[in-house]
N, C-alpha and C positions, 0 to 999 in steps of 0.2 A: 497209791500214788495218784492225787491228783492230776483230769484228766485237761492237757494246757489247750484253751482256748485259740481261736482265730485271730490274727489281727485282723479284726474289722476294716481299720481306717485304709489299710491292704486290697480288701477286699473289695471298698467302695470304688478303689483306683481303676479297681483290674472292671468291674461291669462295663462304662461306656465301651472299653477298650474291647472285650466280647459281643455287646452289642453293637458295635461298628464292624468287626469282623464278621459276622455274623450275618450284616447286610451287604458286606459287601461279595458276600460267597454268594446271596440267594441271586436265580439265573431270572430273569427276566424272559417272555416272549415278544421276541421281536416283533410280531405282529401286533402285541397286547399292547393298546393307548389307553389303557382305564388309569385311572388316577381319583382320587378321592380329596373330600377337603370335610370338616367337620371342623366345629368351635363352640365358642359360649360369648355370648354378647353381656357386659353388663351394665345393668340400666339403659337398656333398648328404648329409641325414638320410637319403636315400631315393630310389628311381630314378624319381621322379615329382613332378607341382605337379597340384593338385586349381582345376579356374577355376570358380567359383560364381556365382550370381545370387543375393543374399542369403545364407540356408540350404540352398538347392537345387543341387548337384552339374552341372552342364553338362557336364562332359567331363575326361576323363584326360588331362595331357600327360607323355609319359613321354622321361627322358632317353636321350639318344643316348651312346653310348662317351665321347662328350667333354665328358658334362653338356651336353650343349643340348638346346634342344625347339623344335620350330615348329608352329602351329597357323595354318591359314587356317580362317574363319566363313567360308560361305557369306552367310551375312545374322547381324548381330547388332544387337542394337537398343541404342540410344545411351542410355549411362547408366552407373551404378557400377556396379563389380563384385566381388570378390575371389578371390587367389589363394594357396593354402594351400600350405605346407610344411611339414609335421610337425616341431615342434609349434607353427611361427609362420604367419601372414597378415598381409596388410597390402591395402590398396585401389588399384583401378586402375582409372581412367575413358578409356573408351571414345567417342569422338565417331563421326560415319557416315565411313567409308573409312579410319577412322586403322591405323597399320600400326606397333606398338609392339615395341622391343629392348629387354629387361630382363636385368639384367645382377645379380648378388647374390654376398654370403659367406655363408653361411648360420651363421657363427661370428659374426657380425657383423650382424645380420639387417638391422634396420632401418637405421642407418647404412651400409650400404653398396647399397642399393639407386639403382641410374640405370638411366633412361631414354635413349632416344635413337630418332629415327624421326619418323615423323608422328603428332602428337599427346604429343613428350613433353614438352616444354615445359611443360604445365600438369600431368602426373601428378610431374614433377622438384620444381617448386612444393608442390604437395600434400604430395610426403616433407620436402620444406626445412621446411617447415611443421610438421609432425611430431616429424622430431627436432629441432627447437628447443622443442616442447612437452615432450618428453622429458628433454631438458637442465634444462628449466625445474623439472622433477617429483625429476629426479637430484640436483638440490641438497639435498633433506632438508628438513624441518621447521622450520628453522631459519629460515624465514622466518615464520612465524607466530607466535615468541616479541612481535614488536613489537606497539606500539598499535593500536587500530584503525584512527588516522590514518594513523600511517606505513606501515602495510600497505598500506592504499588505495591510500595517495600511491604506493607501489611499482608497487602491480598496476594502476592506470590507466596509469599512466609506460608501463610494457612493453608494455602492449595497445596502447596509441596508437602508440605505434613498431613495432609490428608491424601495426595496419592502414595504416599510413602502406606497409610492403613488403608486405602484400597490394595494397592500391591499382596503387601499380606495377607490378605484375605483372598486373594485373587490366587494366589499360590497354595493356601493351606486347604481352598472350599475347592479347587481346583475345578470351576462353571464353566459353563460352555458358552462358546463364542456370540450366540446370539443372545446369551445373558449379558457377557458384557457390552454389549453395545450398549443395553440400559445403564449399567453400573456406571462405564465412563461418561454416559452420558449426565447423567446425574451429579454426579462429581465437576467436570468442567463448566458446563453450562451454569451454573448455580454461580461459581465464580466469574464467567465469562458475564455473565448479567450483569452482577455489579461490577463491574469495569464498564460498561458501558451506560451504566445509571450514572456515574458519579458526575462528570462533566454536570449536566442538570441537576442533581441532588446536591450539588456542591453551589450550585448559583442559589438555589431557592434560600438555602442556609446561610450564606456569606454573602450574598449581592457581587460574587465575584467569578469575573466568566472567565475558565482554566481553558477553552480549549486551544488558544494560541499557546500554552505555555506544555502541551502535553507533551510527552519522547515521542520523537518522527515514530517511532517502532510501536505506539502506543495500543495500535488495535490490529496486529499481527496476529493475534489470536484466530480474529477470524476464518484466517486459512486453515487450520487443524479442525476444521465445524463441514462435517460433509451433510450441506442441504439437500440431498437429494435420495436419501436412506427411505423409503416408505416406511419401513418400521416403527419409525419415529415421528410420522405423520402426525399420530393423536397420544403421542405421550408429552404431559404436560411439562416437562424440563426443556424441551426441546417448543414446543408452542409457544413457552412463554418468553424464552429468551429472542424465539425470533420477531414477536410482537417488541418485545425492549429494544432490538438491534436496530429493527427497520422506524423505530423514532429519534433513536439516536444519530442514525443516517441521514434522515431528512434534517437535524437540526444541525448536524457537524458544520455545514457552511454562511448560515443564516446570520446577521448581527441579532438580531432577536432570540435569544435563546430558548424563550418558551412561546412558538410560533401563534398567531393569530388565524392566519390561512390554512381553514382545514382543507377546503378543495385541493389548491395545490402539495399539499402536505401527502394527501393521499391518491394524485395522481402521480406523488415520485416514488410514493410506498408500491403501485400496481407496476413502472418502471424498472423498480429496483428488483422485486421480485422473480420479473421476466427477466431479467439480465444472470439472477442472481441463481435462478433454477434453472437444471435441465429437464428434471425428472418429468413428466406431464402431469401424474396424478399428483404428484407433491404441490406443483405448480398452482394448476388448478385449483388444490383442495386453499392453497394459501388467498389465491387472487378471490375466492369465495366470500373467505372469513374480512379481510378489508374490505367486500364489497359492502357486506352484511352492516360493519361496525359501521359504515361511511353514513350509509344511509339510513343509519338511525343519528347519527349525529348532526349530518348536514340538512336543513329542511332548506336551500336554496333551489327551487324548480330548474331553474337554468344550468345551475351547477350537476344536479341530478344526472339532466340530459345527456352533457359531457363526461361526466364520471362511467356511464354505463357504457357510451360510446367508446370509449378509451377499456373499459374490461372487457367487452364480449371483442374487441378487437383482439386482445393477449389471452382470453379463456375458452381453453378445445370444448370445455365440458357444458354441451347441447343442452342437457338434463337440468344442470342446476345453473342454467339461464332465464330457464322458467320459473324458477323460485324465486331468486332473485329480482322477477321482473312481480312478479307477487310479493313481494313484501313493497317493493316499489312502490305498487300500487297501494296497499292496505297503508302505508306512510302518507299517502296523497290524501287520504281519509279520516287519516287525525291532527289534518293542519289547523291554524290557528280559525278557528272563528266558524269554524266544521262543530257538526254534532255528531257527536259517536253513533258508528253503527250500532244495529242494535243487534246482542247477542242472548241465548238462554241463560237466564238468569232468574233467581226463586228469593224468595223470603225466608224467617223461621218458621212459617205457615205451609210450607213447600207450598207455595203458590208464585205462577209466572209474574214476573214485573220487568215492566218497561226502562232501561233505564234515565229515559229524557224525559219519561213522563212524572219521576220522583222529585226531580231537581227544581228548585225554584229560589235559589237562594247559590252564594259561591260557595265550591264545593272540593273538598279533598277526597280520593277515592285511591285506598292502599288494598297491597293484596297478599293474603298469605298462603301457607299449606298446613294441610296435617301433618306431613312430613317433616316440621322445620318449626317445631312450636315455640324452641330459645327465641328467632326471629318474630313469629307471630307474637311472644308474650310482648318482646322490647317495642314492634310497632303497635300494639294497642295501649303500651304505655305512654309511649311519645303523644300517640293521635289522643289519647286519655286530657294530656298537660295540653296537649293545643287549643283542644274545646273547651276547657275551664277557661283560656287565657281570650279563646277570640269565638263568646260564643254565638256571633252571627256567621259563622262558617259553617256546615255543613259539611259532616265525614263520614264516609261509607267505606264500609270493611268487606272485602269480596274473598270468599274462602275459595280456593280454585281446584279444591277436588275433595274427594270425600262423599260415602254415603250421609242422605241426611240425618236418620239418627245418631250417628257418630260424630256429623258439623255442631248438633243442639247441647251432645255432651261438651265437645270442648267449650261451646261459648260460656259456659255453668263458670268458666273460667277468670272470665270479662265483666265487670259491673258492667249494665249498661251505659251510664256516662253522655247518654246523648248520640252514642252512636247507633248508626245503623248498620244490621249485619244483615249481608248479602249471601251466595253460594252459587258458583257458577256448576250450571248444569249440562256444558260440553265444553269443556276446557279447550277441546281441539278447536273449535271456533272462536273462542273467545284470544285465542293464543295469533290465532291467524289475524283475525279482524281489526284487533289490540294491537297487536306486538306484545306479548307479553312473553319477555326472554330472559328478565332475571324477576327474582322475585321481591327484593327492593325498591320493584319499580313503581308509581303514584303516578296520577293524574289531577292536573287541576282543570275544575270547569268554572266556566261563570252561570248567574243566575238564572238564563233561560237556559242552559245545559250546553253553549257551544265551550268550544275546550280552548283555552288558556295556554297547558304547555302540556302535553301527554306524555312527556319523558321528564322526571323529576323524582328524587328519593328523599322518602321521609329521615333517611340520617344523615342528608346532607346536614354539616356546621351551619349552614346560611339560611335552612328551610324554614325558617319563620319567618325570615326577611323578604323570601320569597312567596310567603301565603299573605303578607300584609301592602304586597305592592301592589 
């Protein structure tokens, strides 16, 4: 007699269902915060992932031959995290004992991230989440040509159907309360942003200004948005929608709907702020980041004076009044008609060079990373097209980290082209002296080396019209 087989397809059923039992009998030590993460990166920027707490660096995981990495915590304390790969991040929440498998393309950053392990369930969530908010964003503008009804009627429709699949997921992964605050957070804000883009995204596209025409109840929202959570201080769904809120605010009453007056603009953003928080650290950490934007945007001396007077008025935080008053100053040093400090700076000869002593002629100077090579290829492409098109300019390429034999490899990259490649040799000085805060950032000089405009980006649509005036 033939001996009758298993049903397999039976069998596949019944595993996760023993492997979930399985984990959920083993006992934990309540004292025990170790947690683990391990993954595989592929086609890595770089032989490493940076794991953070906030802004603050925790540890190096560096790749193995095959792109993986594994990190065991000792003890980690439960909560958000993130983990960096030049020049992307994205967030990962950690519960006590979870033991997370990340898996990425880094050609594909965000859409291709899974989880898997204990605890991934609700970080897989988080990214479903994500990029369907990305999706949402990828569509273009072209949703904000409609009415204010029909936009409404749009963006409730979506929201409700996507808490309808938070919901369920929020019941089946059954996460814990300080997970959700990210979850929900993520989920509303994302929609509560565009409600408050559209009034101006709706004028730039149509020439037609909706906001007398909005429902009195139109920005009720607001009240469900508790500003004053610290947890949510440096996560980006929450940063970003309050940068979107507090410009939307200031324009709500304006005839001008895309304001000319940045002073007063952003002395109602430090205003609104105070009125708008209680928290102090929250407060603070906000009235900071407007200080920071202001004064790289506004080079008005007079206005300065006033704008500082008006935040250290409404800001407790002693500490970063003095930074602030340091960038201040390093701003007063790349006004117009100023010669740049002079910072360490090297050749492909690794020899020091001056940089006022090089210039003699008008000058573009962009800057990139090893970190960030997509950016670095496309600016030495663009700076490539500009020096064929205007070849009495003068372009200098400043790499802003990197040992030197690994700066001479990537240049192997770059015809030379006319250009000149630079390597700054203490970034931290160069960052202070400069300002150098995003990496898009360019400087134009003129022929004897005083500086023209120190805040300008070479993917500006208009930057040639800007290098030829």
């Amino acid at each position: 007699m033939q001996k009758k087989l298993p049903n397999t397809n039976l069998l596949l059923l019944f595993i996760p269902l023993i492997s979930l039992l399985a984990s959920c009998q083993k006992k934990f030590d309540p004292k025990d915060y170790s947690a683990y993460i391990q993954g595989e990166i592929i086609n890595p920027t770089s032989n490493y992932l940076l794991f953070c707490k906030d802004n603050e660096v925790l540890d190096t995981l560096f790749l193995d031959e095959n792109n993986k990495f594994y990190k065991k915590f000792d003890s980690l304390t439960p909560g958000m995290y993130i983990y960096k790969h030049n020049p992307e991040f994205q967030y990962i929440y950690f519960d006590k004992n979870d033991s997370l498998t990340l898996r990425l393309n880094s050609r594909d950053f965000d859409h291709s991230i899974i989880f898997s392990g204990r605890g991934a369930e609700k970080n897989n969530f988080l990214m479903n989440l994500t990029v369907r908010n990305i999706m949402d964003e990828s569509e273009g503008y072209s949703a904000f040509d409609v009415s204010p009804e029909k936009f409404s009627r749009r963006i409730d429709s979506v929201h409700a159907a996507r808490t309808t699949y938070y919901l369920r997921n929020k019941a089946i992964i059954n996460w814990s309360d300080n997970f959700d605050l990210y979850a929900k957070a993520k989920l509303d804000l994302h929609f509560f942003a565009l409600k408050e883009l559209y009034p101006t995204a709706h004028y730039v596209r149509t020439d037609e200004d909706v906001r007398d025409k909005l429902p009195a109840d139109y920005y009720s929202f607001r009240k469900k948005i508790n500003f004053n959570d610290e947890r949510l201080l440096k996560y980006s769904s929450f940063t970003k929608y309050l940068a979107i809120m507090l410009n939307s605010i200031v324009n709500e009453p304006e005839q001008n709907i895309i304001p000319d007056n940045k002073f007063d603009k952003y002395i109602d953003k430090l205003n609104i702020v105070d009125t708008l928080i209680r928290n102090d650290k929250v407060k603070n950490a906000i009235l900071d980041n407007i200080a920071f934007i202001y004064l790289l945007e506004d080079q008005n001396l007079n206005n300065n004076d006033k704008f500082l007077e008006r935040y250290f008025e409404l800001s407790t935080d002693k500490n970063q009044h003095n930074e602030i008053i340091q960038i201040q100053q390093a701003i007063q040093n790349l006004k117009y008609e100023k010669k740049l400090p002079e910072v360490p700076i090297v050749n492909t000869k690794n020899q020091k060079v001056s940089i006022n002593s090089i210039i003699n002629k008008r000058t573009l100077m962009f800057f990139w990373t090893k970190n960030g090579i997509a950016h670095a290829d496309a600016a030495h492409q663009i700076a490539a097209e500009l020096k064929a098109e205007m070849p009495n300019i003068e372009i200098i390429s400043i790499c802003i980290d990197g040992e030197h034999g690994e700066w001479l490899s990537i240049l192997k990259r770059y015809p030379s082209n006319g250009i000149i490649e630079l390597r700054s040799d203490d970034f931290n000085q160069m960052k202070d002296q400069w300002i150098i805060t995003k990496i898009q950032r360019c400087m134009l000089l003129d022929k004897d080396g005083s500086i023209i405009d120190p805040f300008v980006n070479i993917f500006d649509k208009n930057f040639e019209t800007i290098l030829k005036q």
